[in-house]
Structures are given as structure tokens and as C-alpha cells.
C-alpha positions as CSV (number, residue, x, y, z in Angstrom):
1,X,130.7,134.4,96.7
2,X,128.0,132.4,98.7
3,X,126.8,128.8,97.4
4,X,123.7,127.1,98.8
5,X,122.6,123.5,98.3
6,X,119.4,122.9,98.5
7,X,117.8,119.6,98.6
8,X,113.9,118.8,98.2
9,X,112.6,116.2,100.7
10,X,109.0,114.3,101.4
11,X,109.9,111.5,104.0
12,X,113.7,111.6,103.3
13,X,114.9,110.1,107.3
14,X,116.9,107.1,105.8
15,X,119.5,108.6,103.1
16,X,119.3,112.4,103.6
17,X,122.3,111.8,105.6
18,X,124.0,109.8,103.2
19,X,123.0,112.7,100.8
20,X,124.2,115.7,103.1
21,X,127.3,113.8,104.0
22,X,128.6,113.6,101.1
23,X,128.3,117.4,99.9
24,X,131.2,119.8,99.8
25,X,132.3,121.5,102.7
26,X,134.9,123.7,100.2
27,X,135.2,124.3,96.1
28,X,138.1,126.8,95.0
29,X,136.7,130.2,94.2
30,X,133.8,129.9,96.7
31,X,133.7,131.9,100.4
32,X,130.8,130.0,102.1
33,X,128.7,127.2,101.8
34,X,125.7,126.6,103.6
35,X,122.8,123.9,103.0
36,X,119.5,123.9,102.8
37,X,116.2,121.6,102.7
38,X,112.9,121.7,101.9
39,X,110.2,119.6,103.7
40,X,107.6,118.8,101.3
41,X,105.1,117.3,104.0
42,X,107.3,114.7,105.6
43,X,105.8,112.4,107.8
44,X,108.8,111.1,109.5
45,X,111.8,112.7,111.1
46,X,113.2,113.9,108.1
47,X,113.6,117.6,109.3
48,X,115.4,116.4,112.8
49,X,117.5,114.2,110.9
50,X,118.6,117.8,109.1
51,X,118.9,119.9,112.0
52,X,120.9,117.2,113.8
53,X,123.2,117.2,110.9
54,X,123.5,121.1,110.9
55,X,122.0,122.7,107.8
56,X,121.6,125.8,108.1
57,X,117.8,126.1,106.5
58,X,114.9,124.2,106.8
59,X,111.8,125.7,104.6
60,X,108.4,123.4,105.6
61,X,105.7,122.9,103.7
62,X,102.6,121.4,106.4
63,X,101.4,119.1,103.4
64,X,102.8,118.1,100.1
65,X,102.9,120.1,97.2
66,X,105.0,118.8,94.9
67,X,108.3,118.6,93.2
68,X,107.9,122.0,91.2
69,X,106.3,123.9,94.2
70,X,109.4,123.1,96.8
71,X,111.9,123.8,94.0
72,X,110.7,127.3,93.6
73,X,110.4,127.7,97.4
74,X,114.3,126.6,97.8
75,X,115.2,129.3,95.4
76,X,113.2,131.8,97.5
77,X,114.8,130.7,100.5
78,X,118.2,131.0,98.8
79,X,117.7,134.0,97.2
80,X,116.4,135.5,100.3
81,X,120.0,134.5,102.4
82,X,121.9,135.9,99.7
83,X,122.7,132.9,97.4
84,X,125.3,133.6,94.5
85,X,124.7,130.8,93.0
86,X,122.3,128.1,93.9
87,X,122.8,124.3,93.4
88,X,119.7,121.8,93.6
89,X,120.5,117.8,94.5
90,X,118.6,114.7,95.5
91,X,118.0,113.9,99.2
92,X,118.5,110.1,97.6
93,X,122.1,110.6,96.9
94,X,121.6,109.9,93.4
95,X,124.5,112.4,92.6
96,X,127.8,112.4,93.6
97,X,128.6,115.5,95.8
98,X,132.0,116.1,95.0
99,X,130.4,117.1,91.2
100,X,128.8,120.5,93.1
101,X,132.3,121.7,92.1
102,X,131.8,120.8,88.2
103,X,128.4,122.4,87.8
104,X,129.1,125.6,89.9
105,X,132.9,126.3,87.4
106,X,131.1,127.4,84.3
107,X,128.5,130.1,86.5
108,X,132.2,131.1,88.5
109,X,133.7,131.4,84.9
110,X,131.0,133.5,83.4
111,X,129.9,130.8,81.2
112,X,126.8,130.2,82.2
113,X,123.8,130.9,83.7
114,X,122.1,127.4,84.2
115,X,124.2,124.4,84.3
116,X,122.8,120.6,83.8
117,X,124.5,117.7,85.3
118,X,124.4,115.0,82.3
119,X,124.0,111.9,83.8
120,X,125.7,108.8,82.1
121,X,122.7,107.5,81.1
122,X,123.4,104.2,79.5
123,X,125.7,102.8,82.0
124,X,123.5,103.4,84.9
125,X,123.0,99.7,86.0
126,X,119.3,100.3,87.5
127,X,118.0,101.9,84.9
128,X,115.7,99.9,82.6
129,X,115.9,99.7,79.0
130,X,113.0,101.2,78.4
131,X,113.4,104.1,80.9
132,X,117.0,104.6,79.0
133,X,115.2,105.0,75.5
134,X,112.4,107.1,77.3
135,X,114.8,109.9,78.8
136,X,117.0,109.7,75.4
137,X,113.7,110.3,73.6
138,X,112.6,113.1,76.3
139,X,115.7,115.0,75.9
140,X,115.4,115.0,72.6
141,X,111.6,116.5,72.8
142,X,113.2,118.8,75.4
143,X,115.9,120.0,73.1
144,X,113.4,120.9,70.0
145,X,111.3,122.4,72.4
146,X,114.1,124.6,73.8
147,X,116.4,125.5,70.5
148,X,119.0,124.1,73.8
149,X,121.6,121.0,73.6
150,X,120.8,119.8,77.1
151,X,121.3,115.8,76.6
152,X,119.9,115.2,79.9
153,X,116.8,117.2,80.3
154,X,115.4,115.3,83.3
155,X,118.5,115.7,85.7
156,X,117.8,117.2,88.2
157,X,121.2,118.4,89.7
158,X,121.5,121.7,88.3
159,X,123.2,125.0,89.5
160,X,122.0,128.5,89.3
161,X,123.4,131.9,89.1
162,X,121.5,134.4,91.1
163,X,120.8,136.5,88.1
164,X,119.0,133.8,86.6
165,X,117.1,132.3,89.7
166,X,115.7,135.4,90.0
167,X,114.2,135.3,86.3
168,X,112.5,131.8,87.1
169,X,108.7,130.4,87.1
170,X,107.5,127.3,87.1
171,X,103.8,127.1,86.6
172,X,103.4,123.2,86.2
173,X,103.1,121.4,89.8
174,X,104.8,118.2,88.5
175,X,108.4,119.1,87.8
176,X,110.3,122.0,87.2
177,X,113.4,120.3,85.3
178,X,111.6,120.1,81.9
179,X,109.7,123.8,81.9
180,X,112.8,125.6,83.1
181,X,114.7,124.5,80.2
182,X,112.5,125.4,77.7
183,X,111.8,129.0,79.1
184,X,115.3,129.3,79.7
185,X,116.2,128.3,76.1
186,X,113.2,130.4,74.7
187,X,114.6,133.8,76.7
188,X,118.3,133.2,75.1
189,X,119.6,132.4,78.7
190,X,123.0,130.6,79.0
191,X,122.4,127.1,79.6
192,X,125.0,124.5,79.2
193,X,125.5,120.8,80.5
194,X,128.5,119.2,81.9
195,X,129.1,115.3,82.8
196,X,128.6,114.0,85.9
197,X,128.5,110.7,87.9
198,X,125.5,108.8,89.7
199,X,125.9,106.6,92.9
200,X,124.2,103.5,93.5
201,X,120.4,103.3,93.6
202,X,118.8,103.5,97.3
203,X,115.3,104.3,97.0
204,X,113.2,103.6,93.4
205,X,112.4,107.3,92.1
206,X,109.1,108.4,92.9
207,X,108.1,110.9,89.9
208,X,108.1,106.7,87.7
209,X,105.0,105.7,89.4
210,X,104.8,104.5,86.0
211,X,106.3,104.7,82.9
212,X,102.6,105.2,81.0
213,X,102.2,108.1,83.7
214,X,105.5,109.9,83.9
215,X,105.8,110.2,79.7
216,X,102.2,111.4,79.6
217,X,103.1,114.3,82.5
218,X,106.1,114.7,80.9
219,X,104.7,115.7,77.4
220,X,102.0,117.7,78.9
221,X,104.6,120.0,80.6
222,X,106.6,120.3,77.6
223,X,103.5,121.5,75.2
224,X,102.5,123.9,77.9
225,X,105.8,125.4,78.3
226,X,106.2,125.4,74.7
227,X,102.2,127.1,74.0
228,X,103.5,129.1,76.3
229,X,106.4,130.9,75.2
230,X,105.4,130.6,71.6
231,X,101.7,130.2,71.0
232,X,102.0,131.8,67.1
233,X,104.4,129.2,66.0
234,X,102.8,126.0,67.7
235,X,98.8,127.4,66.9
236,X,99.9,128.4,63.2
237,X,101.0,124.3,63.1
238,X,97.8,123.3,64.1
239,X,95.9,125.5,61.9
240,X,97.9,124.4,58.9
241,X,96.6,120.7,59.8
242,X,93.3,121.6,59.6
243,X,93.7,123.7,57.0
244,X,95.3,121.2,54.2
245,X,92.3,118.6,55.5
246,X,89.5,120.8,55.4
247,X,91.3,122.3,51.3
248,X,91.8,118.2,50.2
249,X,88.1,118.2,51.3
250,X,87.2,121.1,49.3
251,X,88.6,120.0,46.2
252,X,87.4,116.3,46.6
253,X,83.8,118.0,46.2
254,X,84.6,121.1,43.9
255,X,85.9,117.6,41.6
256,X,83.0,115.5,42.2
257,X,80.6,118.7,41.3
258,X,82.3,119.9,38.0
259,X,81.4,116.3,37.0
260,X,78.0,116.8,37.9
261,X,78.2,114.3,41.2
262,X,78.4,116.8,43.9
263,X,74.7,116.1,45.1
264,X,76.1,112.9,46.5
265,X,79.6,114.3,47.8
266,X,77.9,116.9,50.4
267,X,79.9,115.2,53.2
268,X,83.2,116.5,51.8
269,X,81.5,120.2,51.5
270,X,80.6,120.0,55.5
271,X,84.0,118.1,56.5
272,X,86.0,120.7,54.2
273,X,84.2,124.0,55.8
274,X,84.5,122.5,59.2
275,X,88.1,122.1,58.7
276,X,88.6,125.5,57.3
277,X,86.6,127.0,60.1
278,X,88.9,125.3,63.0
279,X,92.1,126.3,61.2
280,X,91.0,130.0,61.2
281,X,90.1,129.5,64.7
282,X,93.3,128.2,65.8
283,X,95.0,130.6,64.0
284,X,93.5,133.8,65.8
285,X,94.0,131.5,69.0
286,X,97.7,131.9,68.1
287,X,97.7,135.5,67.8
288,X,95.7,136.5,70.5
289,X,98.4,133.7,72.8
290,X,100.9,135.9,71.0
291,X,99.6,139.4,72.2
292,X,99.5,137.5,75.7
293,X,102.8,136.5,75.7
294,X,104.3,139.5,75.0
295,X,102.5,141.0,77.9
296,X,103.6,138.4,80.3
297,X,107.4,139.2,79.2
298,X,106.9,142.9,80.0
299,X,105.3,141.2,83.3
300,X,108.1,139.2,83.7
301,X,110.7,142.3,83.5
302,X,108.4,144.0,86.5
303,X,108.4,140.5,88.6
304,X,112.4,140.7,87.7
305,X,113.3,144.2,88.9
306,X,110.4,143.6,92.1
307,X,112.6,140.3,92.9
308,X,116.1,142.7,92.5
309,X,114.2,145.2,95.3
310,X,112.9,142.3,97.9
311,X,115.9,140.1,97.4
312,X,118.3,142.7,97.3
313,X,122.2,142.5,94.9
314,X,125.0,140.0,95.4
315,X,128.0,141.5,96.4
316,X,129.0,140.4,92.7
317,X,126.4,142.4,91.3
318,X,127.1,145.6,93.3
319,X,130.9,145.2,92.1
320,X,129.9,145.1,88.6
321,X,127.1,147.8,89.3
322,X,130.0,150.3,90.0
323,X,131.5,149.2,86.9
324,X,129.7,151.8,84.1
325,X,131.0,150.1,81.4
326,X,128.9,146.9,82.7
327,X,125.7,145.9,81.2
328,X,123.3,143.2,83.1
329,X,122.3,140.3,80.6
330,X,120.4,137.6,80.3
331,X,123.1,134.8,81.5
């Protein structure tokens, strides 16, 4: 069983070796670690700061690209080496290392497919306040989204059976810790979260450029993810707005006419049609997302088995593959 840790960087030189020092060199049920970064466009000496430490991957990016485009790059790079399971950490040592060994037990258990380290929130001493009620309220947005419990949707130190690394995409360029959960919840993967610990603050994060801007980004990701995987259900919402508006309309002039006022009522006539005419619009909007998201899960199946090909089977898988009796799911 082979873990890799990898750990996105951009300009990283002053506590990626606090981060990488404090990793696990060993966890009980696990035959090899290795470690592995990603340079998002560093301009300092973040990759020699690496290699001097000894991971055993570097994956560059020239310029930056963004947290969601080196996540998906790590997994590629891990999947490629022949990752079992594949944790993702902070180069900001914002988690504690020695919790690797919680998050990775319920994927060497057979639990789970994704796991989420839950942060402890409301004791976290540099945390605002407001940023505590905003991730609270986040999760919670996350977990409707998702049909999921995850309680703390934004963490981002997560670990990742190989099965369901290989079933990943993250469209969005801003994170990939909100639109994962949501497409894992809406494919019935196994998610679950477990508790974990935080270390002191050593750098401010740098996805809260502002509060304003990081909820705004946030919510966008989550209704895309969410149009995304289920188009019918969020376009039939909107076209039942505009379809009770546009019908009170309606009747506010079929009433005013019947008294023999509807000469001076035409505006409820216009608004009422207009209404009517949006909600059957969004409605066929839903179906036609609908038929376009059943295509993209049979397109998603081909991307799956392609990914088995290139990257090749655990030595897990093969063992269960001898197995007849054994049945690949969804974990």
C-alpha cells in the first residue's frame, strides 16, 4: 500500500519545511510513503527548499494557475507513481501531520472513499468571528448541495483512495474543496469526515483576499457544481418562481377585467405573460442540462476506464481483480 502527500505551493520558502517536517515518515498498515509538491508559479526558492529536503516529486507549473488547477495536477502525478491513496495538506502547516494517520484509517478500513479533516472550527484562536459564522454557514450550503454531512466543507486536508481520484474533475479554477464534495455526494461516493487538529497560524490564508470576495467565489462554485450535476431540479426551481409571479399576475388582470377594469390593468397582462414565458424557458433549460448531464456521466465512465488504462491498477486492485466474487464500486 503506497501513500503520497502532496502539498500545493506558490512562494512557499519560509514554512514548507516546517510543513514537510512534520509529516509522517510511518502509519501502521502503510508500506511506503513518499511526498510530493506542486509549484504553482513560485517566485522564490520554494522548489530547492523541497528537493533539499528530499521529496520525492516536484510537478511545476511556469506561471500560476490556481488552487484547483495544481490540486488536479498532484493527483495526476500521484496517480501516475502508483498512489493507493493520496492525502492533500497545506505547505503553511496549518494541519497537524501526525493526523495523515486519522484521515488515511477509514480508506485502509474500507470505509471510505474521500475523507475530510474537520477542523475545530470555533476554537481556532485566529479565526474571526465572522469568518467562523461564514465557514459554519458554507458548510451548511455545501452539505444541502451535496445530500453529504461534511461539517467542514472548506478543509482542505483530505485523503483519497485511488479508485476515487481517478473518478475526479474539477472544472472551477478557484478551489477544488467545495465542487468535489458536491460531485462526490451527487455520484453516491463514500465521503465521511473525521476530527482533526490545527497548528498555529503562520501565514494569513490567501484564498480571504476578502471576506466579500471569497463568499461570492464560494457560492458561484457551489451553484455551478450543483447546475451541474442536477440542472432538472435546480431549473424546475427557477421556473416555478417565475411561474407563481407571472400566474398572481394573470389573475390580478383576469380580476380587474371580469369587473370591467382590465383596460387600465394591461401591465399585469405583459408582466404575467412575461413571467410565464421565462418559466417555460427555464424549464426546457432544465431538461435539455438534463439530457447533457446524462451524457457527461456516460463521458465520465469512458474518462474513468481511459484513466484505469494510462494509470494502470494498484496492487490492491489487481488482488481484488483476481477475486470473481469482487465487484468495483463507487467508494
Amino acid at each position: 500500500m503506497k501513500l503520497i502527500i502532496q502539498i500545493p505551493c506558490y512562494n512557499e520558502a519560509e514554512t514548507l519545511e516546517v510543513a514537510l517536517n512534520d509529516l509522517p515518515k510511518h502509519i501502521d498498515g502503510i508500506d511506503e510513503i513518499e511526498y510530493l509538491i506542486i509549484n504553482d508559479g513560485s517566485h522564490d526558492n520554494t522548489v530547492e527548499v523541497a528537493k533539499n529536503w528530499g521529496v520525492n516529486y516536484v510537478v511545476n507549473f511556469k506561471n500560476n494557475k490556481g488552487l484547483a488547477r495544481g490540486f488536479m495536477a498532484g493527483l495526476d502525478a500521484a496517480l501516475r507513481n502508483g498512489a493507493d491513496i493520496i492525502v492533500n495538506t497545506d505547505a503553511d502547516n496549518q494541519y497537524v501531520g501526525a493526523d495523515i494517520e486519522k484521515i488515511v484509517r477509514p480508506i485502509l478500513d474500507g470505509e471510505a472513499g474521500m475523507v475530510i479533516g474537520e477542523r475545530p472550527i470555533d476554537q481556532t484562536e485566529h479565526f474571526s468571528p465572522l469568518k467562523k459564522k461564514l465557514q459554519h454557514l458554507g458548510s451548511w450550503v455545501v452539505r444541502k448541495a451535496s445530500v453529504t454531512d461534511v461539517p467542514d466543507a472548506p478543509s482542505g486536508f483530505r485523503a483519497y483512495s485511488r479508485h476515487t481520484a481517478m473518478r475526479l474533475n474539477v472544472i472551477n479554477d478557484y478551489t477544488y474543496t467545495l465542487e468535489t464534495i458536491v460531485q462526490a455526494g451527487r455520484r453516491k461516493m463514500a465521503v465521511k469526515s473525521v476530527p482533526i487538529r490545527t497548528n498555529p497560524e503562520l501565514r494569513p490564508s490567501r484564498l480571504f483576499h476578502s471576506m466579500f470576495g471569497y463568499v461570492k467565489k464560494s457560492m458561484l462554485t457551489i451553484s455551478r457544481a450543483l447546475m451541474q450535476y442536477k440542472p432538472l431540479y435546480c431549473f424546475t426551481w427557477i421556473a416555478a418562481i417565475f411561474g407563481i409571479i407571472g400566474g398572481i399576475a394573470l389573475i390580478r388582470f383576469l380580476v380587474f377585467y371580469f369587473q370591467g377594469a382590465g383596460y387600465g390593468h394591461v401591465q399585469s397582462l405583459v408582466i404575467g405573460c412575461m413571467m410565464l414565458t421565462i418559466s417555460i424557458l427555464a424549464f426546457f433549460i432544465g431538461l435539455l442540462g438534463d439530457t447533457i448531464a446524462a451524457n457527461r456521466r456516460i463521458l465520465e465512465e469512458i474518462q474513468f476506464e481511459v484513466r484505469k488504462m494510462d494509470y494502470g491498477l494498484s496492487e490492491e486492485e489487481k488482488k481484488k481483480g483476481e477475486d470473481k466474487s469482487y465487484i468495483e464500486g463507487d467508494a
